[in-house]
VOGU-3710 file (C-alpha; in Angstrom, 3 decimals, decimal comma):
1> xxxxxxxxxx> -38,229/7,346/-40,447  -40,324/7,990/-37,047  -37,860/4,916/-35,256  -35,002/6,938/-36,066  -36,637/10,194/-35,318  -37,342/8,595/-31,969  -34,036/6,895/-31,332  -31,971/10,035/-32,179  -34,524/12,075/-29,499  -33,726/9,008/-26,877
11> xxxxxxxxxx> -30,072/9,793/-27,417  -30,324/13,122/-26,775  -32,770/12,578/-24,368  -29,932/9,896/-22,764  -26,937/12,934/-23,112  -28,348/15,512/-21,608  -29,339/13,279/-18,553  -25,360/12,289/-18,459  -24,764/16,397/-18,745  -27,284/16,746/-15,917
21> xxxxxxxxxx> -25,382/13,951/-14,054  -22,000/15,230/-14,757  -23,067/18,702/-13,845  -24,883/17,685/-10,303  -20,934/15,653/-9,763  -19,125/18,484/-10,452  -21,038/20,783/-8,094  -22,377/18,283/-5,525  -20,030/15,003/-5,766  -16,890/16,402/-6,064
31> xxxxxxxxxx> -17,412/18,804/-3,003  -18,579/15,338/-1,335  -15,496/13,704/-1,455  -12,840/16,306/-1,406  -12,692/15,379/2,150  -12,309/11,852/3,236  -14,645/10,914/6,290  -10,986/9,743/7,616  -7,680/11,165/8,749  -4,543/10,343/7,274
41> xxxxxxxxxx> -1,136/9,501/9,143  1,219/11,113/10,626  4,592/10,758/11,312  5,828/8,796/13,939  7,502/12,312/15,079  4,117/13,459/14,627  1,703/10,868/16,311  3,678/10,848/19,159  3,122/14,135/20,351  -0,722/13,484/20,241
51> xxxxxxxxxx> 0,029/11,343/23,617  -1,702/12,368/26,577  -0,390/10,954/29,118  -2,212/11,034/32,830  1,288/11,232/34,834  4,446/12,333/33,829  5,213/9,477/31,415  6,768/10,347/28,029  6,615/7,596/25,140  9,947/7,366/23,098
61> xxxxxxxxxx> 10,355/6,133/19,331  11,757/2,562/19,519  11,182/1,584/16,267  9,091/2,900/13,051  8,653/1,625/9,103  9,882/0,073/7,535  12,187/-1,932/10,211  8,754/-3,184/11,760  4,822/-3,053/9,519  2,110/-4,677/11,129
71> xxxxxxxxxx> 3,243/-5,223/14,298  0,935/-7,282/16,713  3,477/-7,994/19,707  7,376/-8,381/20,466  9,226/-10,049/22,866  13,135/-9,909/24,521  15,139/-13,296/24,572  17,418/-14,110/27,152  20,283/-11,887/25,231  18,605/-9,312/24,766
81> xxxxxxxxxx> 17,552/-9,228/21,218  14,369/-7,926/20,611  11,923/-9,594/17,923  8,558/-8,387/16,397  5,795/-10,136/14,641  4,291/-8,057/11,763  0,874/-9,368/10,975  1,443/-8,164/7,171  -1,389/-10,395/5,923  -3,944/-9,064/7,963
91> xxxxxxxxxx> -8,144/-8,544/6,954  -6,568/-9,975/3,539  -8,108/-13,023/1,739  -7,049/-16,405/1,860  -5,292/-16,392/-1,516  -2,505/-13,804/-0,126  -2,446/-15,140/3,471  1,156/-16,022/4,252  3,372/-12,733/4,233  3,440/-12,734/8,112
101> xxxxxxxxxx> 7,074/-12,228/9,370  9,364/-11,901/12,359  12,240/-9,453/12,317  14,736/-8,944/15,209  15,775/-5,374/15,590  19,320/-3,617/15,793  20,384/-0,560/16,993  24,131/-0,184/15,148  24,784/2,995/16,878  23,626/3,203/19,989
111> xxxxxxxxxx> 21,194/5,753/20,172  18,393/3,581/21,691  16,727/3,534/18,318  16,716/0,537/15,884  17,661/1,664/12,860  18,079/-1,969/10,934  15,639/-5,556/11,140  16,905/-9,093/10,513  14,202/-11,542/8,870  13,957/-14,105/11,156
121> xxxxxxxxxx> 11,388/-15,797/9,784  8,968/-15,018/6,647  5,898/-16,490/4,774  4,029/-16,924/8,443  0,345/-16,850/7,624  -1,600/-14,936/10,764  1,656/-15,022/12,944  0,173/-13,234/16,006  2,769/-13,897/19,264  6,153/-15,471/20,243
131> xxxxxxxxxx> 7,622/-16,614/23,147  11,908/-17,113/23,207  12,434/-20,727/24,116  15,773/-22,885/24,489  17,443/-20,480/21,661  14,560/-20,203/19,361  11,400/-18,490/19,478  7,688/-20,421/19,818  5,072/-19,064/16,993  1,522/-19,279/17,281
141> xxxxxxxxxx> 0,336/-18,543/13,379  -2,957/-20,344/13,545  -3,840/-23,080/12,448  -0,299/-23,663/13,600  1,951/-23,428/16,753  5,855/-23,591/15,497  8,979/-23,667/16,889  11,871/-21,806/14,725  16,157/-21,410/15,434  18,910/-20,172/14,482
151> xxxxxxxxxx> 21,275/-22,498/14,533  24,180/-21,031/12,355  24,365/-17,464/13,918  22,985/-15,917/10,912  19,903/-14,574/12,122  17,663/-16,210/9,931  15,740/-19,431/11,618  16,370/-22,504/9,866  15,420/-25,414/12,025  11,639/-25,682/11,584
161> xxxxxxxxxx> 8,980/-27,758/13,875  5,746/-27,776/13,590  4,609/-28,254/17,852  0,567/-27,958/17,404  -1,689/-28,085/15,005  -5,736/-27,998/14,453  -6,269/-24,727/15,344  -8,877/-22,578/14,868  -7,801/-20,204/11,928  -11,165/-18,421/10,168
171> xxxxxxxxxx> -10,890/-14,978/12,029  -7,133/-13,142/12,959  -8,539/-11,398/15,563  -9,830/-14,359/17,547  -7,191/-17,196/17,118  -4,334/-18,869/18,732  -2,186/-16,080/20,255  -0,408/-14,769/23,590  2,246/-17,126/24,517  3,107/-16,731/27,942
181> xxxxxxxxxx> 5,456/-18,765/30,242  3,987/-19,101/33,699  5,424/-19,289/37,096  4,132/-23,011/37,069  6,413/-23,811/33,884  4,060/-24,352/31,823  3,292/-22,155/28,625  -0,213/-20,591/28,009  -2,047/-19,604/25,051  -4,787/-17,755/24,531
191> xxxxxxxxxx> -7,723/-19,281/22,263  -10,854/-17,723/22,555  -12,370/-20,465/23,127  -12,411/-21,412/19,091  -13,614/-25,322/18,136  -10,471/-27,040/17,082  -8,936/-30,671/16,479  -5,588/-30,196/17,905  -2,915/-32,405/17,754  0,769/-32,640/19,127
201> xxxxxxxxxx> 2,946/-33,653/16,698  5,743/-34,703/18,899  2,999/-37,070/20,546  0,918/-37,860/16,763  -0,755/-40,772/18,578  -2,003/-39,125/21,634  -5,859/-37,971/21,478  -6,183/-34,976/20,115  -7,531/-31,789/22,134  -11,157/-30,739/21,674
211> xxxxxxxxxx> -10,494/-27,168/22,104  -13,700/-25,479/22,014  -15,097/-23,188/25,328  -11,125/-23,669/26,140  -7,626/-21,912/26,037  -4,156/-24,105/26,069  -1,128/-24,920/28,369  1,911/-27,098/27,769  4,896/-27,854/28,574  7,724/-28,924/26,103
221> xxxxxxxxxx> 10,144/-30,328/28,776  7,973/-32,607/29,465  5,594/-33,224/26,064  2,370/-32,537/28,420  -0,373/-30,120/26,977  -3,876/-30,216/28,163  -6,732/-27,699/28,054  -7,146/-24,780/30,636  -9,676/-22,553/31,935  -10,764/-19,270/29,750
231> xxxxxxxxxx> -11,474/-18,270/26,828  -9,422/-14,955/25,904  -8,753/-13,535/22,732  -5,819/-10,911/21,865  -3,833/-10,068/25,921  -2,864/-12,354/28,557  -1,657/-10,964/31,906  0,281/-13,389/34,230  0,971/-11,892/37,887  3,483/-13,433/40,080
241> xxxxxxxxxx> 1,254/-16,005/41,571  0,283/-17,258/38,341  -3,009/-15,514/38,569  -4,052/-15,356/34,872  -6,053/-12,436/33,367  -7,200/-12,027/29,808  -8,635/-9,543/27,467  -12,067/-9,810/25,534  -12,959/-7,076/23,371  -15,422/-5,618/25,022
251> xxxxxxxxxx> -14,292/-7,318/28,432  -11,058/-5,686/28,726  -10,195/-7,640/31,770  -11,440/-11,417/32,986  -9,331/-13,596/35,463  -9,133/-17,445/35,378  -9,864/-18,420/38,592  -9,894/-22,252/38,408  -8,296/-24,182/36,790  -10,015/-26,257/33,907
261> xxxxxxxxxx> -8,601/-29,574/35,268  -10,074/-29,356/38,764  -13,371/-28,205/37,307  -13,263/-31,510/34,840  -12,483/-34,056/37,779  -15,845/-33,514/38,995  -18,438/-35,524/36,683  -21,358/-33,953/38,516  -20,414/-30,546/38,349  -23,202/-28,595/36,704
271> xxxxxxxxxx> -22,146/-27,074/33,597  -22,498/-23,406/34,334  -20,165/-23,894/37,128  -17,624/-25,247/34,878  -17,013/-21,712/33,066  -15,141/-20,095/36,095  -13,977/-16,821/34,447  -15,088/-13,272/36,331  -14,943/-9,984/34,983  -13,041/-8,285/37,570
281> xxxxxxxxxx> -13,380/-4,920/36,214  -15,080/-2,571/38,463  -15,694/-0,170/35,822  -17,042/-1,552/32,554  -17,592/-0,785/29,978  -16,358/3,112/30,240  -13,187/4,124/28,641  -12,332/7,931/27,888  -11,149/8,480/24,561  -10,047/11,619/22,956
291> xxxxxxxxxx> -10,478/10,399/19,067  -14,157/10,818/17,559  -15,601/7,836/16,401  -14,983/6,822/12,876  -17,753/7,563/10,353  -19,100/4,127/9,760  -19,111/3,211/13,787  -20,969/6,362/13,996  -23,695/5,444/11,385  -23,689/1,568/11,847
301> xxxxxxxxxx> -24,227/2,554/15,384  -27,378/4,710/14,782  -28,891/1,577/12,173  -28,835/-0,330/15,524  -29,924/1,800/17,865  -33,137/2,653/15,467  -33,428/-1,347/15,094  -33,678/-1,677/18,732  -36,172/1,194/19,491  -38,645/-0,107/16,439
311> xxxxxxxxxx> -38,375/-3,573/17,903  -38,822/-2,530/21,372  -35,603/-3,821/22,639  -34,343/-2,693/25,947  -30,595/-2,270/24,532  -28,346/0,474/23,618  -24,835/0,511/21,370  -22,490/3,000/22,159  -20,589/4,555/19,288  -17,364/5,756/21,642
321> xxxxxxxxxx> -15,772/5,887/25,151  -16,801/2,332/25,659  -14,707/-0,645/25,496  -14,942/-2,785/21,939  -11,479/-3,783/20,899  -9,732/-3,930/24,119  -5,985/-5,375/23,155  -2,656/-6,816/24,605  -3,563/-7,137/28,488  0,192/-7,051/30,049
331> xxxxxxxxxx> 1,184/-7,466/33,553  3,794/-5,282/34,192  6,606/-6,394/36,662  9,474/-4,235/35,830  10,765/-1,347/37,842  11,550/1,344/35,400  8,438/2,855/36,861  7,844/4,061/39,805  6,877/1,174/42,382  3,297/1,480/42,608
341> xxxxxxxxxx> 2,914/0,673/38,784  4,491/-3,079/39,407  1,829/-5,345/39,050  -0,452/-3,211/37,216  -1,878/-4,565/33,960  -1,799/-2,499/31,158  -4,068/-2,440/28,499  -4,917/-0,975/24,931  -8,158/-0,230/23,031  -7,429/-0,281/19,340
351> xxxxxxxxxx> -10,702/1,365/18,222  -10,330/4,507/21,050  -6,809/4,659/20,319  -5,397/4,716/24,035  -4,260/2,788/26,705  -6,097/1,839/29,786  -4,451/0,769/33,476  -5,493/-1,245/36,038  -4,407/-1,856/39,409  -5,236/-5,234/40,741
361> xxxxxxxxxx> -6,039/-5,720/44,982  -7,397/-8,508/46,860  -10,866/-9,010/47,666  -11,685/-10,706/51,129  -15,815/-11,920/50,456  -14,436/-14,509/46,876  -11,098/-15,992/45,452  -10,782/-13,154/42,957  -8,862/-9,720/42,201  -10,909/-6,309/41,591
371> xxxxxxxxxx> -9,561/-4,379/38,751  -9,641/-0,922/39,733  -8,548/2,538/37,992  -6,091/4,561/39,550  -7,194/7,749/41,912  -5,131/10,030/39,055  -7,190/8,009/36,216  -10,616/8,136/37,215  -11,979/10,274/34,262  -8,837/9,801/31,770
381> xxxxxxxxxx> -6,905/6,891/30,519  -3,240/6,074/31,614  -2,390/7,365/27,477  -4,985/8,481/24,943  -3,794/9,775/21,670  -5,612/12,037/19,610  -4,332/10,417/16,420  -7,160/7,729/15,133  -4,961/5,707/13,356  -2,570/4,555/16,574
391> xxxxxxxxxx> -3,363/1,344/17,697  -2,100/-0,100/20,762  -2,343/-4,042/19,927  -0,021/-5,273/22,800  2,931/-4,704/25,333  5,970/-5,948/26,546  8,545/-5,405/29,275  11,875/-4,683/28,425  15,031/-6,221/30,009  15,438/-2,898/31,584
401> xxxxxxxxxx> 12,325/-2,563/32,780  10,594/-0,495/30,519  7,378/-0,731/29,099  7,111/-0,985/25,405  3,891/-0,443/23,198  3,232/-1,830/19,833  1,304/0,422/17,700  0,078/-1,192/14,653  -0,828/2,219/13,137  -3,624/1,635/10,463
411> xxxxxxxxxx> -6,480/3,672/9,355  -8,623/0,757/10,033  -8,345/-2,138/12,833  -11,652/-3,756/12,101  -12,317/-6,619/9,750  -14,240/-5,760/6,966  -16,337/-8,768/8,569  -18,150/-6,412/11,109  -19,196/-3,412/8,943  -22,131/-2,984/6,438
421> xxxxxxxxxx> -21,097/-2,983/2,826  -22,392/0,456/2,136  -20,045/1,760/5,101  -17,327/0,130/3,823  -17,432/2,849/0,900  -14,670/5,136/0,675  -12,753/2,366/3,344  -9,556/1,559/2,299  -8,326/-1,487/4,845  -5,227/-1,595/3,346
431> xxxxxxxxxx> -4,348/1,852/4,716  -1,469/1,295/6,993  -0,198/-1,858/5,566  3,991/0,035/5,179  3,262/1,276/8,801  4,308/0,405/12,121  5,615/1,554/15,451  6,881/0,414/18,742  6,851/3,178/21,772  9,012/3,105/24,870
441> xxxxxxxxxx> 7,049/4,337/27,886  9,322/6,198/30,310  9,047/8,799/33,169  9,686/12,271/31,945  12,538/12,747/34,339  14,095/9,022/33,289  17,148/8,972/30,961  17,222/7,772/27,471  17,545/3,795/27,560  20,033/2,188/25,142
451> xxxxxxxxxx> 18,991/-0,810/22,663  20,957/-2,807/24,993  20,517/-1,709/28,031  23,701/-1,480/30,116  22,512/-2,813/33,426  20,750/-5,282/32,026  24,314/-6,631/30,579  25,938/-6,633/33,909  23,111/-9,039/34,868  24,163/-11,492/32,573
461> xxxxxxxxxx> 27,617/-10,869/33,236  26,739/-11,686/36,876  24,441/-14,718/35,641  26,513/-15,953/32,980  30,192/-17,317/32,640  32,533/-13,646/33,182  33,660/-12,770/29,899  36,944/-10,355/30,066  36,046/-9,408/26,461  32,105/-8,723/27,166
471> xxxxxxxxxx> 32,942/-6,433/30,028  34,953/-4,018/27,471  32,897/-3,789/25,063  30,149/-2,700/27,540  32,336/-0,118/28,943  33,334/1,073/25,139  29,232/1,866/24,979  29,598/4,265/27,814  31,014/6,572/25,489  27,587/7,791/24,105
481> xxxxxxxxxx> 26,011/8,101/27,561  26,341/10,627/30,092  28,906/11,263/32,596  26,479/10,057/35,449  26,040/6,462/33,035  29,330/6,201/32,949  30,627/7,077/36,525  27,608/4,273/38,063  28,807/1,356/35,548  32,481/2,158/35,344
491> xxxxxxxxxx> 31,946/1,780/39,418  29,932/-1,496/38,861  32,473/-2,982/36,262  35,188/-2,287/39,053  33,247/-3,420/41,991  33,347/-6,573/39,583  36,137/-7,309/39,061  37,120/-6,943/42,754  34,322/-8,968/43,964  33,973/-12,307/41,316
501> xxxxxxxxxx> 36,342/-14,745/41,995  37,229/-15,075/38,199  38,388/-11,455/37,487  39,995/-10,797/40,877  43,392/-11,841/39,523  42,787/-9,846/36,311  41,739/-6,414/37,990  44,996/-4,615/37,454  45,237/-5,430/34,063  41,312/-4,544/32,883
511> xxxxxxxxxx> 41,577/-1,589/34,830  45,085/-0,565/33,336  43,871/-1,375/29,596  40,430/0,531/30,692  42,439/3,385/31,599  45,378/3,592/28,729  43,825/1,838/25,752  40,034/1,552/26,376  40,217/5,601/25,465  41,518/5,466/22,101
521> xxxxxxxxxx> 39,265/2,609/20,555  36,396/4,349/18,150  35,127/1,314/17,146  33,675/-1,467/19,836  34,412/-4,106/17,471  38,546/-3,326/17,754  37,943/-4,299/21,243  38,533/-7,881/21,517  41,797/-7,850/18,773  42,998/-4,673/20,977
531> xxxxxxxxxx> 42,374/-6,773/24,041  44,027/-9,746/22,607  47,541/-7,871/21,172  47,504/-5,804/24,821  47,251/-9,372/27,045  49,499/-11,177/24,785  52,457/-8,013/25,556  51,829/-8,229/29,170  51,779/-11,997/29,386  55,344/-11,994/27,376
541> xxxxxxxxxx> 56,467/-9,915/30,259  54,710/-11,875/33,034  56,329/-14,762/31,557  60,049/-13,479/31,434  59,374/-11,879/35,041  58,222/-14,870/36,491  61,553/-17,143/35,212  63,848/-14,215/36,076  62,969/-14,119/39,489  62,794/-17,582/39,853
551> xxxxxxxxxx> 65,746/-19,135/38,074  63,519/-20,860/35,714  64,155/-22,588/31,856  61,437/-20,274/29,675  61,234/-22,969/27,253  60,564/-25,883/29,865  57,860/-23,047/31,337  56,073/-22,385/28,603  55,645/-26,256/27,633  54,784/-26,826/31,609
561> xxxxxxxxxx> 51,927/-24,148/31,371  51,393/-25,482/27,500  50,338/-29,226/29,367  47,970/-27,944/32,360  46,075/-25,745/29,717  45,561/-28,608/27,911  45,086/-31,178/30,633  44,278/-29,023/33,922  46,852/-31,425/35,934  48,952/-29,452/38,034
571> xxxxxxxxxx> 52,945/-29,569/37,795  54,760/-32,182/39,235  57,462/-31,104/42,176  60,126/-33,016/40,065  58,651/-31,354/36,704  59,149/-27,614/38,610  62,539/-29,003/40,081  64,025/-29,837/36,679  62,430/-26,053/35,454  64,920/-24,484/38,239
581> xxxxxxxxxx> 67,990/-23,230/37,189  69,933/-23,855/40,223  68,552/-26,476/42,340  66,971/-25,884/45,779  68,365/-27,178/48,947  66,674/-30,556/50,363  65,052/-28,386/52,860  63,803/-26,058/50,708  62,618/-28,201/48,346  59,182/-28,586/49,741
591> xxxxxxxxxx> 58,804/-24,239/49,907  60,467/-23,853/46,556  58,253/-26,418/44,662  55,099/-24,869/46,505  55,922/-21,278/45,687  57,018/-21,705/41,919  53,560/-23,576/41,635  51,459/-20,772/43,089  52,927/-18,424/40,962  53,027/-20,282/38,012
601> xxxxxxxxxx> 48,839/-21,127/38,565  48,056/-17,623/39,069  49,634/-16,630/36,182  47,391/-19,356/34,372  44,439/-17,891/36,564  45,183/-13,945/34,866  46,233/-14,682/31,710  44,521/-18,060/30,075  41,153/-19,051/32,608  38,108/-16,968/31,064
611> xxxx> 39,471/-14,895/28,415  37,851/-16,464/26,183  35,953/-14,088/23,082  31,857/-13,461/22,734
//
């Protein structure tokens, strides 16, 4: 009787502690936790009006979820197209690494926006940079480096290589990454120095590369690869000389400054000579962010600082406004902004949520570059947002000069690796995962660029094979531009066609279907069948025009023009005599035959030599 006595006072004993507990939640707990120690997002509408820039830059929406999440960096190939590689497996575990993609991005209607993403390539585990190469795109996806094409125009890669492999592949943020193509010809690729076994697979019985203290270079043309000086981790800046600068978290800017296969010759070369990387910076570690730092940098930050003072260490960690996750080093060498930004290198900080410029300039005393802030950025960043979940993980320059920034947007960039587990509390490190953005930096005064950019077509049109067909369809884009866009590349487009070779003979006819038909077309795709039915009328009447006013059989004509398309051998003089109708004179033979000719090769030259479709 007293043990149940006893065990029916424990129990009540037991509930009114739980009352006690539930009471002390509801008034304490509750009023805890109504307010996350972290923001949530915004919208891309939103976040980028929290840009501060230090000039008069404006940052325009390029691309936003869900046509890009996770984005880590994106590149232009050689038409154009622009392709991202979302990181979508990120800080997760090993048993759902592998949902890393690449999309390339379309703009269907022109308003410099991309409002739809073709899956180039999916199930990449860790995919972290690309570089376009020979109509396909390189991948580094450690432990991997690939090479992926499209070789049936669907969008979609499906020729597969595996290049490298042996990699280093234990931590995302410090792994194979940053293709770049050097002035040099060969590629480079960051590595942070990881330990690695790496072998070429085009080459599997060449020795494989010990890649630890050491980044990579190659060259595919050739099947050479070989290590090379540094050791950087997520940015690699490449100036015009072939200068090389990386980024290292809290080193936002090293240079290379010899190469590892000079310092290797040398078998007595002491070791510590060997490393030859500088930190050029002039300012470390101070950045100037606008964000407050996030709650668990905060308190992890105080736990070290009271470590240090109780152990008497002469060291201090800084919670904000100093360089820790300095990102995407990029040298820019476009000229969409103004001159004195070419050859600056542009750089982000993921965990102060801005990005940081530096100009580069000689220094007489030692073979290296000072990296110096501007005059205009001496207490402020080139962009600092006040939104802590943008997150500035690389850069690229567009075709048309402009400089692009990929925002990863997340509530969290660090790994869960680097932050006590009683801070990671109330973290959610998937937050972010069906984000991502991609920014356009332009002046404020500069025009709204399209997907395409216009004069970035005419350069290939100048570079490439003229293309009758290209050219209209480029003027049928004009019609969403302004008057001024149109007026300077209607007057290129003519200057054209006056000045190549190729088009000269076709002038009057593109400008007369520019001017009569080019109007009335609401859809660019009707170009090339509009273009096809208007040539095709006008060559009927060149045709009839040219054997009226010389006397000539249409049927033999048409077979004589029908043989040099397909053998490029020019007419006989008998073959053009026995076209005439009534036959020349003996003495004007020779004049007759050489005038019939002309004509009838020019009229090859206009209406069959480069017509030819996309």
């Amino acid at each position: 009787m007293m043990i149940k006595i006893q065990t029916n006072t424990l129990r009540i004993n037991i509930l009114i502690d739980n009352v006690r507990l539930l009471i002390w939640l509801a008034i304490f707990g509750v009023g805890c936790t109504s307010k996350s120690h972290y923001d949530g997002p915004l919208s891309p509408e939103e976040s980028v009006k929290t840009f501060n820039f230090a000039e008069d830059f404006k940052a325009e929406i390029f691309a936003t979820e869900p046509y890009v999440i996770d984005p880590v960096s994106m590149e232009f190939d050689e038409q154009g197209n622009a392709y991202v590689v979302g990181m979508l497996d990120a800080y997760k575990p090993d048993s759902v690494k592998g949902k890393g993609r690449i999309v390339m991005l379309k703009d269907t209607n022109g308003d410099g926006r991309a409002d739809t993403s073709i899956v180039f390539a999916d199930s990449l585990r860790e995919a972290s940079s690309i570089l376009p190469w020979n109509g396909g795109l390189i991948i580094a996806a450690a432990p991997n480096i690939m090479y992926y094409k499209d070789t049936d125009g669907d969008g979609r890669a499906d020729s597969k290589e595996v290049l490298f492999s042996g990699f280093f592949n234990k931590n995302e943020e410090a792994q194979i990454s940053n293709l770049r193509f050097g002035v040099d010809n060969w590629i480079y690729a960051n590595n942070n120095g990881q330990a690695g076994e790496v072998t070429f697979n085009r080459m599997p019985n060449a020795p494989k590369l010990q890649m630890q203290g050491s980044d990579l270079r190659f060259r595919l043309d050739r099947n050479q690869f070989e290590l090379t000086t540094g050791v950087g981790q997520f940015g690699l800046a490449i100036d015009d000389w072939g200068h090389r600068f990386f980024t290292q978290n809290s080193l936002h800017i090293q240079q290379a400054v010899i190469p590892k296969r000079y310092l290797q010759r040398n078998t007595f070369l002491p070791a510590s000579a060997k490393k030859a990387i500088v930190n050029v910076s002039d300012h470390d570690p101070l950045m100037y962010q606008l964000t407050p730092a996030p709650y668990w940098r905060a308190e992890r930050t105080k736990r070290r600082n009271k470590q240090f003072q109780e152990n008497h260490l002469d060291r201090v960690e800084y919670e904000k406004d100093h360089f820790t996750a300095a990102s995407g080093g990029t040298f820019y060498g476009g000229d969409a902004l103004p001159k004195e930004y070419y050859g600056n290198i542009f750089t982000g900080d993921v965990a102060g949520n801005l990005v940081h410029r530096d100009i580069l300039s000689n220094v007489d005393t030692a073979p290296i570059y000072i990296a110096r802030r501007a005059g205009q950025e001496k207490n402020k960043e080139f962009m600092a947002s006040t939104d802590s979940w943008v997150r500035p993980t690389s850069f690229t320059v567009g075709p048309n000069g402009d400089l692009y920034m990929i925002d990863m947007y997340r509530q969290h960039i660090e790994t869960p690796l680097s932050i006590p587990e009683d801070l990671q509390v109330g973290m959610d490190f998937n937050a972010g995962s069906k984000y991502g953005r991609i920014y356009r930096i332009v002046p404020k005064n500069g025009h709204l660029a399209g997907f395409l950019d216009v004069d970035f077509e005419l350069e290939l049109i100048h570079r490439d094979e003229i293309n009758v067909v290209y050219i209209l369809k480029l003027l049928a884009k004009l019609k969403t531009g302004t008057k001024e866009q149109q007026d300077k590349i209607r007057k290129e487009i003519v200057d054209m066609l006056a000045s190549e070779l190729q088009l000269r003979s076709k002038r009057e006819l593109i400008e007369k279907f520019i001017n009569e038909n080019l109007p009335d077309i609401e859809d660019a795709d009707d170009i090339p069948n509009d273009f096809e039915t208007f040539m095709n009328a006008e060559k009927q009447i060149a045709l009839e025009q040219l054997s009226k006013e010389e006397n000539l059989s249409p049927e033999k004509l048409s077979e004589i023009i029908g043989q040099y398309i397909f053998t490029e051998r020019k007419p006989l003089p008998d073959e053009i005599v026995d076209m005439l109708q009534v036959k020349p004179k003996i003495l004007e033979r020779k004049s007759v035959v050489q005038r019939v000719t002309d004509k009838i090769l020019n009229f090859i030259d206009t209406f069959i030599n480069g017509m030819g479709g996309e």
